[in-house]
SEPAPA-250019 format. One record per residue (C-alpha): residue in three letters; chain; x negated, y, z. Coordinates in nm, 3 decimals. Each point is the difference from the previous one (the first is absolute). Layout:
N
@type->ALA; mol->A; c1->X; c2->Y; c3->Z
...
This chain:
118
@type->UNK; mol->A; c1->-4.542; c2->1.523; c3->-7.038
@type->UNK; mol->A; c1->-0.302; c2->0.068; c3->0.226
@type->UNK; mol->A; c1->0.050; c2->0.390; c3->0.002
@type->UNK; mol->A; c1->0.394; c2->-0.048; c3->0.026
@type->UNK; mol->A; c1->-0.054; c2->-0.178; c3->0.360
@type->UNK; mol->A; c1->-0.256; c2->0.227; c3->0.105
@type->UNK; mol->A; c1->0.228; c2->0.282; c3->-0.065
@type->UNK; mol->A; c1->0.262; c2->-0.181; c3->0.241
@type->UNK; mol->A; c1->-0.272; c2->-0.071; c3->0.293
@type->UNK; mol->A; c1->-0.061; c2->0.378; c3->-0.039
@type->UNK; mol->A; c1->0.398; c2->0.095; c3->0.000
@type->UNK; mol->A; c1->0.046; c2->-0.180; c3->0.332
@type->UNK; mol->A; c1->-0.318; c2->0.083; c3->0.170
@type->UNK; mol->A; c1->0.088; c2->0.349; c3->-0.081
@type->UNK; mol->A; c1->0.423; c2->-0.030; c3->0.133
@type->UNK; mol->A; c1->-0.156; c2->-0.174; c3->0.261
@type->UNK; mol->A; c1->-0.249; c2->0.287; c3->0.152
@type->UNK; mol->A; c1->0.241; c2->0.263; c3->-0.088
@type->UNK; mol->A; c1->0.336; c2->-0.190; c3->0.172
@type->UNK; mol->A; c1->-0.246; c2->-0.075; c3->0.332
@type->UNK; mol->A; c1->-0.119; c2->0.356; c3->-0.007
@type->UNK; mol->A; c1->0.357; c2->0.140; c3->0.067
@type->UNK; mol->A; c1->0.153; c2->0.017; c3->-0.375
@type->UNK; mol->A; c1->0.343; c2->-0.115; c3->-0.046
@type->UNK; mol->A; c1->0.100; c2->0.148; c3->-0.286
@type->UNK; mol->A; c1->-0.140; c2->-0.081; c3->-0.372
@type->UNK; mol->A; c1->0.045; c2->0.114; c3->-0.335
@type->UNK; mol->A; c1->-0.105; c2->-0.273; c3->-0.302
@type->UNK; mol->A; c1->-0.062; c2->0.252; c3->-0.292
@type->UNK; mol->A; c1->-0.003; c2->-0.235; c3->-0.316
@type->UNK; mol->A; c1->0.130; c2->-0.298; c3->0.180
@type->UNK; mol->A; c1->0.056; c2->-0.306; c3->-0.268
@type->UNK; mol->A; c1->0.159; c2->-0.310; c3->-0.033
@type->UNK; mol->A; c1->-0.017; c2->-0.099; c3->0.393
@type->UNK; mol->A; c1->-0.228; c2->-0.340; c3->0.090
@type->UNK; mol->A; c1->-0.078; c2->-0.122; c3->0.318
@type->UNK; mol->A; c1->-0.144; c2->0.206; c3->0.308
@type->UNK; mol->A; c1->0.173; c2->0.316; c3->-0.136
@type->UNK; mol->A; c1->-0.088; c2->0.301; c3->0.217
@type->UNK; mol->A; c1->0.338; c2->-0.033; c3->0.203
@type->UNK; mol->A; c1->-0.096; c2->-0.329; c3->0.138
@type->UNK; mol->A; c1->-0.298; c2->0.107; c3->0.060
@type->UNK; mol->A; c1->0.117; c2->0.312; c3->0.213
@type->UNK; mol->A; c1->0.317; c2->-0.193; c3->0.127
@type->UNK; mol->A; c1->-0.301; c2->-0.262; c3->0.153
@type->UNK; mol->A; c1->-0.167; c2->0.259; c3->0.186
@type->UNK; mol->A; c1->0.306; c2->0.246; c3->0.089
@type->UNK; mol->A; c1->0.325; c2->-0.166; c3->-0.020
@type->UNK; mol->A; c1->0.128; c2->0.349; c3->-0.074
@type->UNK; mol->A; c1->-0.197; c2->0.067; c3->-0.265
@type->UNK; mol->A; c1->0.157; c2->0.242; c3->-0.315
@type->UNK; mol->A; c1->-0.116; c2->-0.049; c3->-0.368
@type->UNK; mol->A; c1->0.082; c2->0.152; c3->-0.310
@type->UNK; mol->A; c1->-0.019; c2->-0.165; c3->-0.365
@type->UNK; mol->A; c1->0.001; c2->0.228; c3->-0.259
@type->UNK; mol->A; c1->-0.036; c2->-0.145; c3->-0.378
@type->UNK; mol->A; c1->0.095; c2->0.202; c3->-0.301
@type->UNK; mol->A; c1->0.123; c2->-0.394; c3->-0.202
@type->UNK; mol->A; c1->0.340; c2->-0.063; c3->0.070
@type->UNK; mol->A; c1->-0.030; c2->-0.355; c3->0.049
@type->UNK; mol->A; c1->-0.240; c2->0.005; c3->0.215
@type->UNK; mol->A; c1->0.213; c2->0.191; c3->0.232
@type->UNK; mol->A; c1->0.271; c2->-0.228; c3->-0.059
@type->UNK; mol->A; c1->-0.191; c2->-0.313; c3->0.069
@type->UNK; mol->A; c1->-0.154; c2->0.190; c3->0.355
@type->UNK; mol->A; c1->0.355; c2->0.124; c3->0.073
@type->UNK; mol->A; c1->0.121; c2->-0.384; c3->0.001
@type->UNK; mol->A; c1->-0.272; c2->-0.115; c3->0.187
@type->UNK; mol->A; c1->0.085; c2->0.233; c3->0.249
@type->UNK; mol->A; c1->0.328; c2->0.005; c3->0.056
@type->UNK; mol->A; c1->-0.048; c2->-0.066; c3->0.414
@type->UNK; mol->A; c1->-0.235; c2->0.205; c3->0.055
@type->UNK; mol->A; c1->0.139; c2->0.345; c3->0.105
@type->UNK; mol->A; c1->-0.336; c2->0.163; c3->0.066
@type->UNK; mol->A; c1->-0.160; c2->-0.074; c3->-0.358
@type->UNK; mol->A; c1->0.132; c2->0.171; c3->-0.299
@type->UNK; mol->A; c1->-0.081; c2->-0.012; c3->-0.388
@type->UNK; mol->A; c1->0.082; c2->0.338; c3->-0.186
@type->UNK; mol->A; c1->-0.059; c2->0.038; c3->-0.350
@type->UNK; mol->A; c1->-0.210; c2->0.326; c3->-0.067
@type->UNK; mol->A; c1->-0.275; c2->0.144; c3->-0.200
@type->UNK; mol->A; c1->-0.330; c2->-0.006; c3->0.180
@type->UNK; mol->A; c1->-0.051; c2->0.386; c3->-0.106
@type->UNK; mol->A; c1->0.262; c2->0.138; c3->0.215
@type->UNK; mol->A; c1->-0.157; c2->-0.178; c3->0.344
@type->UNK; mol->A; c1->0.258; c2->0.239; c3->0.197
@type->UNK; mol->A; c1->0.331; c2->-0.135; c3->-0.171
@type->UNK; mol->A; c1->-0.131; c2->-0.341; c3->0.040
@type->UNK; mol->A; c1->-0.042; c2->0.072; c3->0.353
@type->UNK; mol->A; c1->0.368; c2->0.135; c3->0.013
@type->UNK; mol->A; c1->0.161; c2->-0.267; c3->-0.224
@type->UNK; mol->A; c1->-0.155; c2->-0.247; c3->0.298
@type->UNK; mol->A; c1->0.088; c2->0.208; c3->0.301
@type->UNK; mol->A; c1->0.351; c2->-0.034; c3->-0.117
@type->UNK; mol->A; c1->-0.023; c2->-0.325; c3->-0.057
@type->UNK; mol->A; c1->-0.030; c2->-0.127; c3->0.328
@type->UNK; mol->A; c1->0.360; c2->0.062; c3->0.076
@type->UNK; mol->A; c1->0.109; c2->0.136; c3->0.360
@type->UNK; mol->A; c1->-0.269; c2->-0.003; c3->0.311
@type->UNK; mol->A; c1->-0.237; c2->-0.200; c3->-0.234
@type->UNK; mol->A; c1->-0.051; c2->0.327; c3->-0.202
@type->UNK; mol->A; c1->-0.399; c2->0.065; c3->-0.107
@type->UNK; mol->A; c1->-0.210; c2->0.262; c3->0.145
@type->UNK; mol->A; c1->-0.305; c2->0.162; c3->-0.165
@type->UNK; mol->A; c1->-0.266; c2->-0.231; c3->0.087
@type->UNK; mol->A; c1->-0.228; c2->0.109; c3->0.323
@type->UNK; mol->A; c1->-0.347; c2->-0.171; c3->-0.084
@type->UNK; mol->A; c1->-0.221; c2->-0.118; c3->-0.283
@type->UNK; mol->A; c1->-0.249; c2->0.064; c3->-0.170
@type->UNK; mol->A; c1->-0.074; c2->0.364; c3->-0.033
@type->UNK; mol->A; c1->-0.154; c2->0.219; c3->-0.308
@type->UNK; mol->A; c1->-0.339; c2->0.149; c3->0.027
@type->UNK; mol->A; c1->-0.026; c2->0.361; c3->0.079
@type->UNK; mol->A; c1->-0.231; c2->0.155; c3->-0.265
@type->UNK; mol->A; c1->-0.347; c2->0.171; c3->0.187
@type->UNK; mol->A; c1->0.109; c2->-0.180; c3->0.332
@type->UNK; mol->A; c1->-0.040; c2->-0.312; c3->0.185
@type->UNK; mol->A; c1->0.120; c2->-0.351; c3->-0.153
């Protein structure tokens, strides 16, 4: 119980710095059944505006976060394999229906470069 609420301090500390650093747009790879302080509240807190992404390859879980959902035109819940990242990314962009369509993300965390600085 312990590590499952230290994983959701980290989760919003994390939406948090991102969303006040400029991000707007986020992509939940592997998303789950949702619980409270998902990471479109969080966003939504901090930029009204905010975009998010739920991708989940179970079926009901996308039909439960779906439901949930149902008012929120800039959150969507695809249902996609997390080995294809790039047709998850589509299945959300088209999701979002009209002007609320989803853009490649424009910040984040970035992979080290191999030989060069962190």
């Amino acid at each position: 119980m312990a590590g499952a609420r230290a994983n959701r301090a980290l989760l919003r500390r994390a939406v948090t710095h991102l969303a006040r650093d400029g991000v707007r747009q986020f992509l939940d790879l592997g998303a789950g059944l949702p619980t409270k302080d998902n990471v479109h509240a969080i966003a939504q807190r901090v930029h009204p505006d905010a975009r998010t992404v739920y991708v989940d390859h179970d079926s009901i879980v996308i039909l439960h976060a779906r439901a949930l959902l149902v008012r929120d035109e800039q959150t969507a819940a695809v249902q996609a394999d997390l080995h294809s990242v790039r047709p998850c990314w589509r299945r959300g962009r088209n999701s979002g229906g009209g002007e609320g369509r989803f853009a490649m993300p424009g910040g984040g965390p970035q992979p080290a470069h191999p030989g060069g600085p962190d």
